[in-house]
Structure formats: C-alpha cells, structure tokens
C-alpha positions in Angstrom: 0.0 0.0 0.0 1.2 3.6 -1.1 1.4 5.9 1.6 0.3 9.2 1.2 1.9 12.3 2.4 1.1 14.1 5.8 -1.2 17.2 5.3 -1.3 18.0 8.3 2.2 19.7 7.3 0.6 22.1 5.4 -1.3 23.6 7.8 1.6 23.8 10.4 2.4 27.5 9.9 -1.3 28.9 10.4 -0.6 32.1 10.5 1.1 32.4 7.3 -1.5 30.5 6.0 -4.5 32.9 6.9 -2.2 36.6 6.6 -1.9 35.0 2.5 -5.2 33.9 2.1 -7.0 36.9 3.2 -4.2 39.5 2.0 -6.4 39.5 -1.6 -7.5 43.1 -2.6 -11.0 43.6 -3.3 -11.8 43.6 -7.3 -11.8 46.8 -8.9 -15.3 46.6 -9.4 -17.0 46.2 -6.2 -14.9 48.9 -4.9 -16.8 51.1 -7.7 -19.9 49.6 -6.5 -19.4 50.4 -3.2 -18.2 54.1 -3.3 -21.1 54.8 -6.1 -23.8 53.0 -3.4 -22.1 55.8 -0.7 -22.9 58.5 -3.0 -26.0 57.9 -4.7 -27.1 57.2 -0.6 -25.9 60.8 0.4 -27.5 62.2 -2.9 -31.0 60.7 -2.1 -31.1 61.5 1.8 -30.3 65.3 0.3 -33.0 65.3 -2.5 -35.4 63.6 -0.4 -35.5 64.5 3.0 -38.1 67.1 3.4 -35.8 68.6 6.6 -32.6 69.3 4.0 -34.2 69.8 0.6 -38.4 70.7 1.0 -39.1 68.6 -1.1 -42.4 66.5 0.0 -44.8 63.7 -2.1 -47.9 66.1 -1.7 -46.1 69.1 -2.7 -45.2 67.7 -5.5 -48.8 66.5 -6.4 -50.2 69.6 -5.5 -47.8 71.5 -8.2 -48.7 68.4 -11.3 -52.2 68.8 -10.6 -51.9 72.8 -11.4 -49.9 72.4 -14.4 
C-alpha cells in the first residue's frame, strides 16, 4: 500500500496561511460599486429629506395637478 503524504504539514504554519489567504484586494469593481452606493445614498437623503431639501410627495402632487 502507497502511503500518502502528511497534510497535516501544510497547515503547520497557520498564521502564514491565513495573513496569505485573506491579503487579496477587493476587485476593482465592487470597490466602484461600493463608493457609487455611498454617494448615490448621500445624494438621495439630500434630495429627499423634506428637513434638508423641502421637497415632500404632496407638494409635488399639488404642483402636477396645477400644471
């Protein structure tokens, strides 16, 4: 019968392991994704907040139905 190697040799050095495995950079894409979420989210809180911009559902239904 062949023996097969240990793996448990592989695993040893844990720490090295885990600081390799996780050192990966996010792709360049969700990065994008991410900083455009931020800033379309502080865009809408200041178009939409009737506190910061006035802007409210029933004024704007009052002004389309005098048009």
């Amino acid at each position: 019968m062949a023996s097969t190697p240990d793996t448990h040799e592989e695993f040893d050095d844990f720490e090295t392991f885990e600081a390799h495995e996780t050192a990966r950079k996010l792709p360049i894409g969700w990065v994008v994704l991410y900083l455009g979420l931020i800033v379309f989210g502080i865009y809408y809180v200041a178009a939409y907040t009737p506190i910061i911009s006035g802007w409210s559902q029933d004024k704007a239904y009052q002004e389309s139905i005098q048009k």
